[in-house]
C-alpha positions as a printed NumPy array, in Angstrom:
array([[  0.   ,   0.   ,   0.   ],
       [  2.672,   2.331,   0.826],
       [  4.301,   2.   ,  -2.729],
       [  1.392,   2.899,  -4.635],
       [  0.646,   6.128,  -2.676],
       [  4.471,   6.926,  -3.824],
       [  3.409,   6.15 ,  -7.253],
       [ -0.043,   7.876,  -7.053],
       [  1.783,  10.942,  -5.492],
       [  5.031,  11.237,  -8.105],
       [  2.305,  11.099, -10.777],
       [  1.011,  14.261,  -9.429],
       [  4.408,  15.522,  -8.563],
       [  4.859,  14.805, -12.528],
       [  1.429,  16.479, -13.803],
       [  2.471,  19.269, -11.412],
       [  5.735,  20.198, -12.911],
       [  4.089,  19.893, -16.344],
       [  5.353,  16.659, -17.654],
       [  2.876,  14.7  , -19.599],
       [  3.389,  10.851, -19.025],
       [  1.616,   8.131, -18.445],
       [  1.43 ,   6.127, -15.083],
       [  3.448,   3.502, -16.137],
       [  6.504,   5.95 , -17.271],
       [  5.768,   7.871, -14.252],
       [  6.541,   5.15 , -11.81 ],
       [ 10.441,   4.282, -14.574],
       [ 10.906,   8.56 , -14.479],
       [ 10.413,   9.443, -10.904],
       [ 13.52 ,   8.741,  -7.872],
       [ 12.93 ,   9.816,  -4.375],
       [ 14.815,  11.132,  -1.9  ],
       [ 13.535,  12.546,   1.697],
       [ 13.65 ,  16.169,   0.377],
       [ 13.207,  15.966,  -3.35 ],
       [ 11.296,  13.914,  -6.038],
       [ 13.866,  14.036,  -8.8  ],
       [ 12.59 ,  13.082, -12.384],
       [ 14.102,  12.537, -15.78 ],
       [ 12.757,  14.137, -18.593],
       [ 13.01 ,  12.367, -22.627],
       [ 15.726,  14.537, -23.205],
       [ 18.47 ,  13.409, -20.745],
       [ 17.445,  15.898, -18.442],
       [ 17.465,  15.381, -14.556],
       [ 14.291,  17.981, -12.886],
       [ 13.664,  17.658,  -9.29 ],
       [ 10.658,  19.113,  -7.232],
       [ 10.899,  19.51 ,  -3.359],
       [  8.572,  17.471,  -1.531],
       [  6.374,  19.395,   0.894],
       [  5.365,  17.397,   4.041],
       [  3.434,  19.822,   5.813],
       [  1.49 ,  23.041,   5.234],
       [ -0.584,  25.532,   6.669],
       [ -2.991,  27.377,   4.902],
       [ -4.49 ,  30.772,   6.901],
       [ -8.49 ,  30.927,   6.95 ],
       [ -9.384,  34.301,   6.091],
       [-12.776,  35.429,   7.196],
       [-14.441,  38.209,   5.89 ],
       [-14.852,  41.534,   8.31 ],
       [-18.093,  41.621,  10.151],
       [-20.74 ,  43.386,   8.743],
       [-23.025,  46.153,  10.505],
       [-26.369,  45.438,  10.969],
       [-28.347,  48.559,  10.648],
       [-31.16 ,  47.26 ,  12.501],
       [-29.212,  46.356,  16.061],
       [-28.868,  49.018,  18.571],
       [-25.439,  51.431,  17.486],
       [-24.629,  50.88 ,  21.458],
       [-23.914,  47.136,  20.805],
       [-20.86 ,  48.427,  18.16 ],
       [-19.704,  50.979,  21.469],
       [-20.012,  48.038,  23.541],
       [-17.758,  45.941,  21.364],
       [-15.423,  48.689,  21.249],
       [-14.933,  49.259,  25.022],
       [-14.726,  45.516,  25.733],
       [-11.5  ,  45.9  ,  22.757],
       [ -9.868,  48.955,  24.583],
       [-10.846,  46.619,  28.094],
       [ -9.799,  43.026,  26.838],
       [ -6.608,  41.279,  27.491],
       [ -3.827,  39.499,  25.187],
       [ -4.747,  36.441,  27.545],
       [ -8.025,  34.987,  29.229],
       [ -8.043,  36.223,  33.09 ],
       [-11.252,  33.425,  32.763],
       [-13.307,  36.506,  33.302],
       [-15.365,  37.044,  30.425],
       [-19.047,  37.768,  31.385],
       [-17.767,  40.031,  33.686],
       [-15.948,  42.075,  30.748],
       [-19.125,  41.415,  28.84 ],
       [-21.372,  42.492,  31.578],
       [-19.151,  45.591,  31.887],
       [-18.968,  46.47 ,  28.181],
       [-22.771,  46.554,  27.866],
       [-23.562,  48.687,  31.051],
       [-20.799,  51.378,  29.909],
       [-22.058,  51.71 ,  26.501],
       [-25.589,  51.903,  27.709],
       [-27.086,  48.808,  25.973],
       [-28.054,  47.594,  29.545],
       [-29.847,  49.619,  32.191],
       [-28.523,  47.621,  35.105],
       [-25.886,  45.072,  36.035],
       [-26.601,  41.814,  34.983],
       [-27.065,  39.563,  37.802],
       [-25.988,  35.755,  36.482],
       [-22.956,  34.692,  37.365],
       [-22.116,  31.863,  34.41 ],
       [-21.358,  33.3  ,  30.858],
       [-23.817,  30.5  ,  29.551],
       [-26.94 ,  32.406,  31.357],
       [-25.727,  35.121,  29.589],
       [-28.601,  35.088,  26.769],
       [-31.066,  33.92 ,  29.048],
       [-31.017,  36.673,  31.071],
       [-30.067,  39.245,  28.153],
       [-33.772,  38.369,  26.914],
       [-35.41 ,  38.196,  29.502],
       [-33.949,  41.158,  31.408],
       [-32.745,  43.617,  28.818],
       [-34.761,  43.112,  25.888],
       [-32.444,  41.224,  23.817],
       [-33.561,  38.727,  20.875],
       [-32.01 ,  35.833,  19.523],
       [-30.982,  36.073,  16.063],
       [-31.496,  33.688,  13.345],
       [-27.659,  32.529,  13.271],
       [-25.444,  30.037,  14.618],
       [-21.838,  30.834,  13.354],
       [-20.185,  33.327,  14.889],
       [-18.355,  34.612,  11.775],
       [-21.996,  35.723,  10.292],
       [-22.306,  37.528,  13.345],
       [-22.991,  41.461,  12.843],
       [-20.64 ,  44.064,  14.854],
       [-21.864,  44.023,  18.582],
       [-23.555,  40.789,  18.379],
       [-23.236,  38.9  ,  21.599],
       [-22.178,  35.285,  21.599],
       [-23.078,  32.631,  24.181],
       [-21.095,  29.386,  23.945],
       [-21.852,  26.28 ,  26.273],
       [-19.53 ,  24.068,  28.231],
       [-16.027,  25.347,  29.083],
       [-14.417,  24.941,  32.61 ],
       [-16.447,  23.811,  35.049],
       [-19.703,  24.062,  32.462],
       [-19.655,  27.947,  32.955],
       [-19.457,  28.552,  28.738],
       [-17.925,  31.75 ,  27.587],
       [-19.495,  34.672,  25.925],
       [-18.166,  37.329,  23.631],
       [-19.16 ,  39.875,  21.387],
       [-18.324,  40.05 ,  17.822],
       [-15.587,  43.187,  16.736],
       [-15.075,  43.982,  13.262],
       [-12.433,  41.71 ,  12.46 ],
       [-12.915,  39.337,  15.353],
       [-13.771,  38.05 ,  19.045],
       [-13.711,  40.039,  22.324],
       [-14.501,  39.663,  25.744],
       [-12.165,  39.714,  29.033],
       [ -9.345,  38.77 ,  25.889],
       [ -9.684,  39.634,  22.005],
       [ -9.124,  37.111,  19.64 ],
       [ -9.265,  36.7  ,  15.666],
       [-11.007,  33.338,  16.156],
       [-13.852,  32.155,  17.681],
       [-14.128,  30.37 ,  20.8  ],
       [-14.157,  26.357,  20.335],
       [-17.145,  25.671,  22.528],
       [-20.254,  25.163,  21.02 ],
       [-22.435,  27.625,  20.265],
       [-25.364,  27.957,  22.416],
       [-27.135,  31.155,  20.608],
       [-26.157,  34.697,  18.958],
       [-28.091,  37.772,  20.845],
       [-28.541,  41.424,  19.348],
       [-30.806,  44.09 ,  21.012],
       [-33.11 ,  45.95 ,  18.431],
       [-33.357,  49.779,  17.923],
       [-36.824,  51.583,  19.125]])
């Protein structure tokens, strides 16, 4: 089995540099070595191409949009929880959260649940928040809270969305791993 995924794979080594051979003179044409697949052409001529064990290839998401119909104090929000947040989780995110929304006036009082998975729960039933028809965070509009279950000790995590990312007690380009419990915006009158 392992030979004919060398075969399989110096045939597309071969296609890939551009020669045109069959399998069968693929498999007499191609040597190996642990760096390079080295190939002679029908002229005499020795080509090599390096062999490339590993790769990464960055996931680019698009920016977050704005949502004109969301309350402009959710985008404030996300930008004091920014200026507030940390390199590194201090494991306190609702409480950044809580403190976000209350300075940027999208919350009259201080919410009162101690577990970042409440966090919707009481956001609806307390502060007139709705759930909104998404589940991935990336689709998420600019001030957007995000409730994610499980975590340490089942607490979840919550965040709110930034233009080009993740914030909450720490900022992040990626979304948090948990799974998502809901995505909460709050309406303008």
């Amino acid at each position: 089995m392992p030979v004919q995924r060398f075969v399989s794979f110096s045939v597309l080594a071969l296609l890939c540099l551009g020669f045109s051979a069959t399998a069968a003179q693929a498999e007499g044409l191609v040597r190996s070595t642990s760096r390079f697949y080295y190939q002679d052409s029908s002229s005499g001529r020795v080509t090599s191409a390096r062999i490339i064990r590993r790769y990464h290839v960055p996931v680019v998401r698009p920016s977050a949009k704005i949502d004109p119909r969301l309350d402009p104090r959710l985008r404030r929000a996300a930008t004091i929880a920014q200026e507030r947040s940390n390199a590194r989780t201090k494991a306190r995110c609702w409480r950044y959260v809580k403190q976000a929304l209350l300075a940027a006036g999208v919350v009259d009082s201080y919410p009162k649940t101690n577990y970042a998975r409440e966090a919707g729960e009481e956001l609806v039933r307390n502060h007139g928040f709705k759930k909104l028809p998404m589940r991935d965070p990336y689709a998420a509009p600019i001030g957007a809270v995000i409730v994610y279950g499980k975590g340490t000790g089942g607490a979840g995590h919550v965040e709110i969305r930034t233009k080009d990312g993740f914030v909450s007690d720490y900022r992040s380009k990626n979304r948090c791993y948990f799974p998502v419990l809901a995505v909460y915006g709050k309406f303008s009158s």
